[in-house]
Residue, then its C-alpha position, 0 to 999 in steps of 0.5 A: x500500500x502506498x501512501x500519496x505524496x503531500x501535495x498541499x502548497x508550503x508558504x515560501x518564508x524561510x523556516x515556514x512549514x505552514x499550509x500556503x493560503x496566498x498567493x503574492x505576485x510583486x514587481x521584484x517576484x512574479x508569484x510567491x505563496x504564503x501562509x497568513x502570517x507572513x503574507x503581509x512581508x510578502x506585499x506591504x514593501x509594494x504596496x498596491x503594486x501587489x496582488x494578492x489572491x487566496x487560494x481557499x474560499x476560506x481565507x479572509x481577504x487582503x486589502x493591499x490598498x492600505x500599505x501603513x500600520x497604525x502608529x503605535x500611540x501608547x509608545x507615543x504616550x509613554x514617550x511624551x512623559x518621558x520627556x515631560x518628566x525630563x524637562x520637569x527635573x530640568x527646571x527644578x534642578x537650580x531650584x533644588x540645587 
């Protein structure tokens, strides 16, 4: 009895074994498969110069329109107290000194 070979698509990330559930088509690539949690490195570089298609029904839907991540406010906010806690000791410094 012999067993068919997988034929199941591997995403194309390095190390990656994952089920491939895209399929990526780039300027600099013409087609690159990927699973979901690398199809963004994949096409955000190019943004809307990339074309995305799924290869399942199941998978949900890429909007390459939308090439920037938000930023990351509490990164933000924790930066600005920072600087506001500086320039808080700055100006005490001839005070308590």
């Amino acid at each position: 009895m012999s067993a068919e070979p997988d034929t199941t698509p591997v995403c194309a990330h390095p190390g990656c074994r994952r089920d491939a559930e895209y399929r990526v088509a780039t300027p600099d690539r013409p087609v690159t498969l990927r699973c979901r949690w690398h199809v963004d490195e994949a096409w955000r570089p190019h943004g809307a110069a990339a074309s995305v298609t799924a290869l399942y029904g199941d998978a949900p839907p890429i909007d390459t329109t939308r090439t920037t991540r938000r930023p990351p406010v509490g990164a933000l906010v924790l930066g600005a107290l920072f600087v506001l806690v500086v320039l808080g000791f700055a100006a005490l410094a001839p005070v308590l000194l």
